[in-house]
C-alpha positions as a Markdown table, in Angstrom:
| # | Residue | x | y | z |
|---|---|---|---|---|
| 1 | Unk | 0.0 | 0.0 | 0.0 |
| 2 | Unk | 1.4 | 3.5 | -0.7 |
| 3 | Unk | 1.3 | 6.1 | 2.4 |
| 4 | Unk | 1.3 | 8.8 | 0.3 |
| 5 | Unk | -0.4 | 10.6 | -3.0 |
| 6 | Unk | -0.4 | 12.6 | -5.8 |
| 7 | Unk | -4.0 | 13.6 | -5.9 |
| 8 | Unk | -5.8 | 15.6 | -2.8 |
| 9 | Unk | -9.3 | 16.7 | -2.7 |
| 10 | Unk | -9.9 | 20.0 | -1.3 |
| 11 | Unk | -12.5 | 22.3 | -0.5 |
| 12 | Unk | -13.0 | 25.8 | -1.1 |
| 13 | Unk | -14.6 | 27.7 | 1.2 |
| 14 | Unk | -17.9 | 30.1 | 0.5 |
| 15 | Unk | -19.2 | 30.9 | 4.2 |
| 16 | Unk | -16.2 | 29.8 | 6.5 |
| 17 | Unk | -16.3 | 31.1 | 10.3 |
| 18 | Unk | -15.7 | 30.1 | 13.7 |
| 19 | Unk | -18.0 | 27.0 | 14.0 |
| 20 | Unk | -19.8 | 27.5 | 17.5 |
| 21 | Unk | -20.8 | 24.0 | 17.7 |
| 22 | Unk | -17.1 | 22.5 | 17.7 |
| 23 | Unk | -15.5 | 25.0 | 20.0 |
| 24 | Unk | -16.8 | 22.6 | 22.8 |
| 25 | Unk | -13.9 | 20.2 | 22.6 |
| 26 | Unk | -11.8 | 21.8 | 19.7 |
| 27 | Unk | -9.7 | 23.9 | 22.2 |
| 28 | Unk | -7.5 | 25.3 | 19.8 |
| 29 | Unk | -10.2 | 27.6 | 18.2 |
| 30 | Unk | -10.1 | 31.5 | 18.7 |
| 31 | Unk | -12.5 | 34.1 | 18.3 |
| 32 | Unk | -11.2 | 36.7 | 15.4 |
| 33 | Unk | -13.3 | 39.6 | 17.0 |
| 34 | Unk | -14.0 | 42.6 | 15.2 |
| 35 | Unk | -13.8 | 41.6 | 11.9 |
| 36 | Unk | -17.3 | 40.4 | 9.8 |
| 37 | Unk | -18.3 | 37.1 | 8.9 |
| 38 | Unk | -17.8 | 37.8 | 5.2 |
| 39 | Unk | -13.6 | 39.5 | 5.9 |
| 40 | Unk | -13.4 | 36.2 | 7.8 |
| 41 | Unk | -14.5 | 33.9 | 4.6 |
| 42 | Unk | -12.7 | 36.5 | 2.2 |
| 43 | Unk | -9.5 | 36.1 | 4.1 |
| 44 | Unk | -9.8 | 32.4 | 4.6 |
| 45 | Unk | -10.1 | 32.0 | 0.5 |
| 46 | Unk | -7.2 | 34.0 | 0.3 |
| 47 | Unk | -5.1 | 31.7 | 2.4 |
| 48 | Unk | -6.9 | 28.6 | 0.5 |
| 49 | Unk | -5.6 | 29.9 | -2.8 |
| 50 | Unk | -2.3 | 30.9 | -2.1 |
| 51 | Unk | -1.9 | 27.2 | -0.7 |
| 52 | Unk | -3.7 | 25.3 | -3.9 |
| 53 | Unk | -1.0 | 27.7 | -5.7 |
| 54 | Unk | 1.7 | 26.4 | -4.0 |
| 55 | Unk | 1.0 | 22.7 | -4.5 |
| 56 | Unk | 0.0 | 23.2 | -7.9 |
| 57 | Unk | 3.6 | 24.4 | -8.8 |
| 58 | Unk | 5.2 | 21.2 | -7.5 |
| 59 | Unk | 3.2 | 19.0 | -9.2 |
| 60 | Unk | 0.6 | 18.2 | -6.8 |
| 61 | Unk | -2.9 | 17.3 | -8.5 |
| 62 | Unk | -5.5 | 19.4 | -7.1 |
| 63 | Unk | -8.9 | 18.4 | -7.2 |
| 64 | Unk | -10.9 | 21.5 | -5.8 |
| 65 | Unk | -14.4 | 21.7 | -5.0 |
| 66 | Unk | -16.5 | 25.1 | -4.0 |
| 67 | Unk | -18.5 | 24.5 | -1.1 |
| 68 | Unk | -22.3 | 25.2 | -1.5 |
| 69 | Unk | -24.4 | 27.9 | 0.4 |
| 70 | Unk | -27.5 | 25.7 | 0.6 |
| 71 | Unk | -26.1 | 24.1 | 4.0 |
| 72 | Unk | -25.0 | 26.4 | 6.6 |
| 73 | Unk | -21.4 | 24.4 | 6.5 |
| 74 | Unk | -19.0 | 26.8 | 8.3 |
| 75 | Unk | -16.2 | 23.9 | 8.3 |
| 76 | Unk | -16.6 | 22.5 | 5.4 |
| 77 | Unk | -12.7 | 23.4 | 4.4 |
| 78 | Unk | -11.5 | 20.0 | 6.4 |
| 79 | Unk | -13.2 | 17.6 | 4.4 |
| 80 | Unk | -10.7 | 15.1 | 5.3 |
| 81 | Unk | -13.0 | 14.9 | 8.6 |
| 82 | Unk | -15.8 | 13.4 | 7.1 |
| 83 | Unk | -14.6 | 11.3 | 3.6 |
| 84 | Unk | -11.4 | 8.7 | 2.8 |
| 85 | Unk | -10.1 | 7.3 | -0.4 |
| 86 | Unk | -8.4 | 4.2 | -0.7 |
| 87 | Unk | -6.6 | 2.0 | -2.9 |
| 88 | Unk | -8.9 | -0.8 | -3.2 |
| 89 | Unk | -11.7 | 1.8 | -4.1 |
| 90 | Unk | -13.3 | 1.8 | -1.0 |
| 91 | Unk | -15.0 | 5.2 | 0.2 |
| 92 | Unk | -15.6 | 5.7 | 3.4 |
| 93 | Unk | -18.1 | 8.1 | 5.3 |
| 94 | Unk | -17.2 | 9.1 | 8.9 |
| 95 | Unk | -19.8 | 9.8 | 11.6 |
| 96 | Unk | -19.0 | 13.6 | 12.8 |
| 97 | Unk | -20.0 | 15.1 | 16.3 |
| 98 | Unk | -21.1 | 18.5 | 15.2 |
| 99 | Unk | -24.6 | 18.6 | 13.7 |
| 100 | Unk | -24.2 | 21.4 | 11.3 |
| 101 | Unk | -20.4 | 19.2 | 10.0 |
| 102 | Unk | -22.5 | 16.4 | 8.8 |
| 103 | Unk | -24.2 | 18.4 | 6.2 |
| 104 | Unk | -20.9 | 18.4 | 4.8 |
| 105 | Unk | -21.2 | 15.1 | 3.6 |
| 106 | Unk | -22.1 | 16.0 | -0.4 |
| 107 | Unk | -22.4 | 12.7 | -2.6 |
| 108 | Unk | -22.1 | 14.4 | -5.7 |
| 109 | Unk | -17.9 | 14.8 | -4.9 |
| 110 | Unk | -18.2 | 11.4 | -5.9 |
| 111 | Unk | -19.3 | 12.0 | -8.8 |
| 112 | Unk | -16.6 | 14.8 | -9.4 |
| 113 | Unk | -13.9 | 12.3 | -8.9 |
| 114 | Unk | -15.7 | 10.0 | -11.3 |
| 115 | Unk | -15.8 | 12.4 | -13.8 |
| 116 | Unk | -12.3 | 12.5 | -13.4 |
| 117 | Unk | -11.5 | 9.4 | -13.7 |
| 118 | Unk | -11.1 | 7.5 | -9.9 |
| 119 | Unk | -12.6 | 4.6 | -9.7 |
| 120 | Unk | -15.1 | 4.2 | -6.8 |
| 121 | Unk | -15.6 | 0.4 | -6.1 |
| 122 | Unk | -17.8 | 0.4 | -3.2 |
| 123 | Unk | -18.9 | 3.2 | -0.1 |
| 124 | Unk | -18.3 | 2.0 | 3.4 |
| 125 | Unk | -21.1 | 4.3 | 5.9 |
| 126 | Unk | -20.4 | 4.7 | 9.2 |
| 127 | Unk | -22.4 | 7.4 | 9.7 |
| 128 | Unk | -25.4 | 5.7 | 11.8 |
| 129 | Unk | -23.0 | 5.7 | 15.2 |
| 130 | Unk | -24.3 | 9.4 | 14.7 |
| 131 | Unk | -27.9 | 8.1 | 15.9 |
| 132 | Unk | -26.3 | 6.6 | 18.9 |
| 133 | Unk | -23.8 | 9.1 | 19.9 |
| 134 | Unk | -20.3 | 7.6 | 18.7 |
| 135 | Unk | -18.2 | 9.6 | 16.3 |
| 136 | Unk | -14.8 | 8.7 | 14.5 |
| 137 | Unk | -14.1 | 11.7 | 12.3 |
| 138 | Unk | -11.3 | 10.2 | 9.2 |
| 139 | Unk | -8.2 | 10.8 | 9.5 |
| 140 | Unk | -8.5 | 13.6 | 12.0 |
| 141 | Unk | -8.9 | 10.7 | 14.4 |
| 142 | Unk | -7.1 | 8.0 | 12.4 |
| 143 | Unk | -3.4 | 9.2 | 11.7 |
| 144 | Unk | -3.0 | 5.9 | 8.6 |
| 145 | Unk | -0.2 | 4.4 | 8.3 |
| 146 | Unk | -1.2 | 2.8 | 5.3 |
| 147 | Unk | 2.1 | 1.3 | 4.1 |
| 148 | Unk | 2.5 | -1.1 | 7.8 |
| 149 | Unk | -1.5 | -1.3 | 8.1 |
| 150 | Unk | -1.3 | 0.3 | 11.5 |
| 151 | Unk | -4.4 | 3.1 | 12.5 |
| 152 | Unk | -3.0 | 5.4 | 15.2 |
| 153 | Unk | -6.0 | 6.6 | 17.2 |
| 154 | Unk | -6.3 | 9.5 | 20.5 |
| 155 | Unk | -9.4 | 8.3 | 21.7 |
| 156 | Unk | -11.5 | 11.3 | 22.5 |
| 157 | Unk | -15.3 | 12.4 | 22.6 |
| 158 | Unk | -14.3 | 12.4 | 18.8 |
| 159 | Unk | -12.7 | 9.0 | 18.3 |
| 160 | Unk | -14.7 | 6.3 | 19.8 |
| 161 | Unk | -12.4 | 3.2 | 20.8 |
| 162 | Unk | -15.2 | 0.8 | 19.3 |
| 163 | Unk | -15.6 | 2.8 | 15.9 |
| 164 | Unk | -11.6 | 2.7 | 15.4 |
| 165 | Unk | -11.2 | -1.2 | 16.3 |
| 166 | Unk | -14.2 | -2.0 | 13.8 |
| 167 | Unk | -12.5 | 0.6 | 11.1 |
| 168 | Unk | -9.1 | -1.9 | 11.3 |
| 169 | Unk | -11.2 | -4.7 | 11.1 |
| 170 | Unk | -12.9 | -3.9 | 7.8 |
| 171 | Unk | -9.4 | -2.5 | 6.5 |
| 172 | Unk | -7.0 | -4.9 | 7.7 |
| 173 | Unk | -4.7 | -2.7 | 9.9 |
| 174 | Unk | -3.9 | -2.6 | 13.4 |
| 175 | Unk | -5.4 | -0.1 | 15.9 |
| 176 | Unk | -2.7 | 1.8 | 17.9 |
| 177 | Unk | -5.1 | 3.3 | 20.8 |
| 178 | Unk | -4.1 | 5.7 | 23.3 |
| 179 | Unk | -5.0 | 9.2 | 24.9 |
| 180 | Unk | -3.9 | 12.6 | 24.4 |
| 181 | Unk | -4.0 | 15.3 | 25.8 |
| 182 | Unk | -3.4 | 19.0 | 26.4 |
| 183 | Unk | -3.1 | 22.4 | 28.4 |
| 184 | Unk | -6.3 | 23.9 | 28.9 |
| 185 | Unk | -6.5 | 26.3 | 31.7 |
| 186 | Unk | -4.3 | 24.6 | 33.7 |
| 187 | Unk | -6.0 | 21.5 | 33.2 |
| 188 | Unk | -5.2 | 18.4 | 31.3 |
| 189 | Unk | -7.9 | 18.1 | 28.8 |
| 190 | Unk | -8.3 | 15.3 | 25.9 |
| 191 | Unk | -7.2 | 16.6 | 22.2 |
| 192 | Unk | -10.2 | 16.3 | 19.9 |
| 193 | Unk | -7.9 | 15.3 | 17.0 |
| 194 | Unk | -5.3 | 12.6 | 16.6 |
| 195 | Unk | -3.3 | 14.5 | 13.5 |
| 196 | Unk | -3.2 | 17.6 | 15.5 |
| 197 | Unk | -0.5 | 15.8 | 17.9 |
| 198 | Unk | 1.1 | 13.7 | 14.9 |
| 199 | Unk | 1.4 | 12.7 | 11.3 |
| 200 | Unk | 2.9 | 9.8 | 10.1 |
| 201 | Unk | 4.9 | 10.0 | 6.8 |
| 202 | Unk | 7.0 | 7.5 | 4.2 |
| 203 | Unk | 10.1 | 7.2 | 6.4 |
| 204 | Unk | 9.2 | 9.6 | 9.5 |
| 205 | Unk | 6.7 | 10.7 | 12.0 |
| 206 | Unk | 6.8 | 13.6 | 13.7 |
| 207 | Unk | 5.2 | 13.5 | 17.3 |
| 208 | Unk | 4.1 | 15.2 | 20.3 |
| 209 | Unk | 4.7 | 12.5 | 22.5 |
| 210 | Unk | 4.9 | 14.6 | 25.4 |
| 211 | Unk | 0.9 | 14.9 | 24.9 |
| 212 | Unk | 0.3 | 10.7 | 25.5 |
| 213 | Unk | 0.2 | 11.5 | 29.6 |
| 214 | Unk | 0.5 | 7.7 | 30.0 |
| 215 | Unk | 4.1 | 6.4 | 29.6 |
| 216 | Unk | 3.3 | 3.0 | 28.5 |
| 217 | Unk | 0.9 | 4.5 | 26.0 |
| 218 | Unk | 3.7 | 6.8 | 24.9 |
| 219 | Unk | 6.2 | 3.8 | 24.8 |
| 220 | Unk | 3.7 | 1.5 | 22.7 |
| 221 | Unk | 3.0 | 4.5 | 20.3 |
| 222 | Unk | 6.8 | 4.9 | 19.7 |
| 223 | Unk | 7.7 | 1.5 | 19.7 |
| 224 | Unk | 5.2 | 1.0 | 16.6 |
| 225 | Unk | 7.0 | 4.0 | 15.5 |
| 226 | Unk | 9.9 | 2.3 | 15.9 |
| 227 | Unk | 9.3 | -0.8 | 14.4 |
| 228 | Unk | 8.4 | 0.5 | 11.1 |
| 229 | Unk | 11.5 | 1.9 | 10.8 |
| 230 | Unk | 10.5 | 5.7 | 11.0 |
| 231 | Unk | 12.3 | 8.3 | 12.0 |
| 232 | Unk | 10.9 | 10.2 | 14.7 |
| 233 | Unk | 11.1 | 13.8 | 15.1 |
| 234 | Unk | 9.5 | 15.0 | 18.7 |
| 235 | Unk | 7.9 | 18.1 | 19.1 |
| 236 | Unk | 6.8 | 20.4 | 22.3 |
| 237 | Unk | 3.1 | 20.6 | 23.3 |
| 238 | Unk | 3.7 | 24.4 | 22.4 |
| 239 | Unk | 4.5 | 23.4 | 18.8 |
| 240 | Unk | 1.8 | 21.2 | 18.7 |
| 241 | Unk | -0.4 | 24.3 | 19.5 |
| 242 | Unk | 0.7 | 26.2 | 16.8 |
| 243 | Unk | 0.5 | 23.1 | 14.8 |
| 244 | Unk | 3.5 | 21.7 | 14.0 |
| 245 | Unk | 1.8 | 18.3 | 13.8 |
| 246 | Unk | -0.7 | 18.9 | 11.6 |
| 247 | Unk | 1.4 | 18.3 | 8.3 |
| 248 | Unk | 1.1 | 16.5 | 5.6 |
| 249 | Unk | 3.7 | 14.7 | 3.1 |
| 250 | Unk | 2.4 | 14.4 | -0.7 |
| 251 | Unk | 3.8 | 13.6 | -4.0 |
| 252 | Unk | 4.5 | 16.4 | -6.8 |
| 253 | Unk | 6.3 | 16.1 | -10.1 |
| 254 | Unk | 8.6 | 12.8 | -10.5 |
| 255 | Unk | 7.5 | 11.8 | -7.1 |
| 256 | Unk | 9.1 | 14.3 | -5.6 |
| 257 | Unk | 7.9 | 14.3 | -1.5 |
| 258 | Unk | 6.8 | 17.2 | -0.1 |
| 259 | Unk | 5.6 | 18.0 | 3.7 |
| 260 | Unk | 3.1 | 20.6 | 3.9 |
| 261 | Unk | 2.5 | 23.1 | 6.7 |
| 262 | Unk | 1.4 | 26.3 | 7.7 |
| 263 | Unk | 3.4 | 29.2 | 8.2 |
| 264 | Unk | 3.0 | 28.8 | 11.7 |
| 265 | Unk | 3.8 | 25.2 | 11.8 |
| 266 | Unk | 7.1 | 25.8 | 10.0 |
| 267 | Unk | 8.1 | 28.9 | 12.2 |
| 268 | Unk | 7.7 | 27.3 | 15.8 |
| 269 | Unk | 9.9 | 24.7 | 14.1 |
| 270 | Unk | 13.6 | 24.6 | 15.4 |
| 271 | Unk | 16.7 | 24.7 | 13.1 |
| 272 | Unk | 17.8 | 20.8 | 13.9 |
| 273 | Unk | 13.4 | 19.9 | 13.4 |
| 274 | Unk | 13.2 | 21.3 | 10.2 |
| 275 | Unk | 16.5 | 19.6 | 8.9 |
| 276 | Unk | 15.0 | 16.4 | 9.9 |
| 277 | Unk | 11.9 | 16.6 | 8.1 |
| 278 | Unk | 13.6 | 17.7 | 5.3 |
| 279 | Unk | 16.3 | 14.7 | 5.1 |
| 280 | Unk | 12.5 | 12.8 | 3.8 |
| 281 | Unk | 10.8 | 15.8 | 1.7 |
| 282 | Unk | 11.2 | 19.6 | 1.2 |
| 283 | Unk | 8.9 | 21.6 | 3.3 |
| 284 | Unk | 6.0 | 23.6 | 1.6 |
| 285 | Unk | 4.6 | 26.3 | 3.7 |
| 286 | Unk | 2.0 | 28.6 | 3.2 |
| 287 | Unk | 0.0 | 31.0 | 5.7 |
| 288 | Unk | -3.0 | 30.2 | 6.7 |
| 289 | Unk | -3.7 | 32.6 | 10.2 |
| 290 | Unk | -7.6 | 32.8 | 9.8 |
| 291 | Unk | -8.1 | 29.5 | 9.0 |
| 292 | Unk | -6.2 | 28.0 | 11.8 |
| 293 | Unk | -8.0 | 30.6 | 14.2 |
| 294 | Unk | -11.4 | 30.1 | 13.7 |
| 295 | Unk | -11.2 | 26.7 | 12.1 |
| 296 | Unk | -8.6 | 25.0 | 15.0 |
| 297 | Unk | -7.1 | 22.9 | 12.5 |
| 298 | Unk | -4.2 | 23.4 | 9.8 |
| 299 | Unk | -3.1 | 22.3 | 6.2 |
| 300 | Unk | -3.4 | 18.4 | 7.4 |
| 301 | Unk | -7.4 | 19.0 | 8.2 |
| 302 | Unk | -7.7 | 20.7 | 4.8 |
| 303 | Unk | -6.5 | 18.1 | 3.0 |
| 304 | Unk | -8.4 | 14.4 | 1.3 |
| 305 | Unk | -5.9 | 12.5 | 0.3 |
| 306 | Unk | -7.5 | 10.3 | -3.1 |
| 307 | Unk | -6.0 | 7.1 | -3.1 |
| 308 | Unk | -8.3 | 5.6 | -5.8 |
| 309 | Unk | -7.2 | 3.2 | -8.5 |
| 310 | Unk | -7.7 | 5.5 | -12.0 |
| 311 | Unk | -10.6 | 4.1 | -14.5 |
């Protein structure tokens, strides 16, 4: 299996904002105050563009969507959340905790990739857990390492330890379960998403392990680490917060690697971090202030890998 891809699905956004129904567990959200809802969504497709700029230069096929304004979807630029695209042509629909997130679920993308030319073999719906209060939101809860068949998984109020085991199951790969957390007022609170604290690439991974409060949690997540023969580069919770972790390594042109990041990401970084990462893949990093305020998540969160086989 490959662990990373040429293609990504993104999604551009046409009413983005702070979503008030996610702030409940998504601590790293921030209220941009003074400035309207429509300078919030302006500035937000600013950042989007500059970014879909920068990947299209090295190579990266970008398959971008405009969001819809018949759903009041103020997230709906992390699609990754919601859909995944594998090899075997499986699509798979997440169950999401917000209520207003899971009218971002919008079959016709299917049909967009379709039309050009992914095949989609069969759709895999998880999406009734909703009903009963369980949620397992892609690979913001799943961190895939597809290549050893491994799912790394933070359980939180977003990743639900039963939902994860019975994703691996259906997919063949290993759940790698543990909890993480964070900072929050002085108190150690669970993070909502597990590619906020890591990402997992060809040859590396780059960690908060200093999040995983449990040291034989910590061990076991860095043993598997480990054992895959990945090179791990640790970062502070601090980076983690100005999300260091929430990167992403993709193919360009000849199969060149690249990680992406956000401005942020790639400026908390330290001299000896950065030349780590890039001993695997040149860094791409693009601004993206607004949409990691009001959004709480980063370039990772924007991102849908499509894994697909082509028609």
């Amino acid at each position: 299996m490959k662990q990373i891809t040429n293609s990504i699905l993104m999604i551009r956004p046409v009413a983005f904002r702070m979503n008030e129904q996610t702030t409940i567990n998504n601590f790293y959200q921030k209220e941009l105050s003074g400035l309207l809802p429509a300078t919030i969504n302006a500035k937000a497709q600013q950042e989007f563009d500059a970014l879909i700029a920068k990947l299209e230069l090295v190579g990266v096929n970008m398959i971008v969507i405009e969001d819809t304004l018949d759903t009041d979807t103020p997230d709906s630029i992390f699609p990754n959340n919601w859909v995944t695209f594998h090899e075997n042509g499986d699509v798979v629909f997440y169950p999401m905790f917000a209520e207003n997130r899971r009218l971002e679920r919008r079959e016709e993308i299917l049909d967009i990739l379709e039309d050009k030319g992914f095949h989609i073999e069969n759709i895999v719906d998880y999406t009734s857990a909703e009903e009963d209060g369980f949620f397992l939101e892609g690979t913001g809860s799943l961190v895939l390492d597809r290549a050893n068949a491994k799912a790394y998984c933070a359980l939180s109020p977003r990743a639900d330890e039963e939902l994860a085991i019975e994703f691996c199951e259906d997919f063949d790969c290993a759940p790698v379960l543990f909890e993480a957390f964070q900072t929050v007022d002085g108190e150690r609170k669970l993070i909502y998403h597990t590619n906020v604290m890591m990402s997992v690439g060809e040859t590396f991974a780059v960690i908060c392990a200093d999040c995983i409060d449990d040291k034989k949690e910590r061990k076991m997540v860095l043993d598997n680490l480990k054992a895959d023969g990945k090179e791990i580069i640790l970062i502070t919770e601090k980076q983690a917060s100005s999300f260091a972790g929430n990167i992403l390594e993709v193919e360009g042109t000849g199969a060149k690697r690249f990680v992406v990041m956000s401005t942020a990401a790639y400026q908390c970084l330290t001299p000896k971090q950065i030349a780590q990462i890039e001993k695997h893949a040149e860094i791409i990093s693009s601004n993206i202030d607004t949409i990691e305020a009001c959004g709480g998540g980063s370039v990772r969160c924007m991102m849908a890998e499509v894994f697909l086989p082509r028609t």
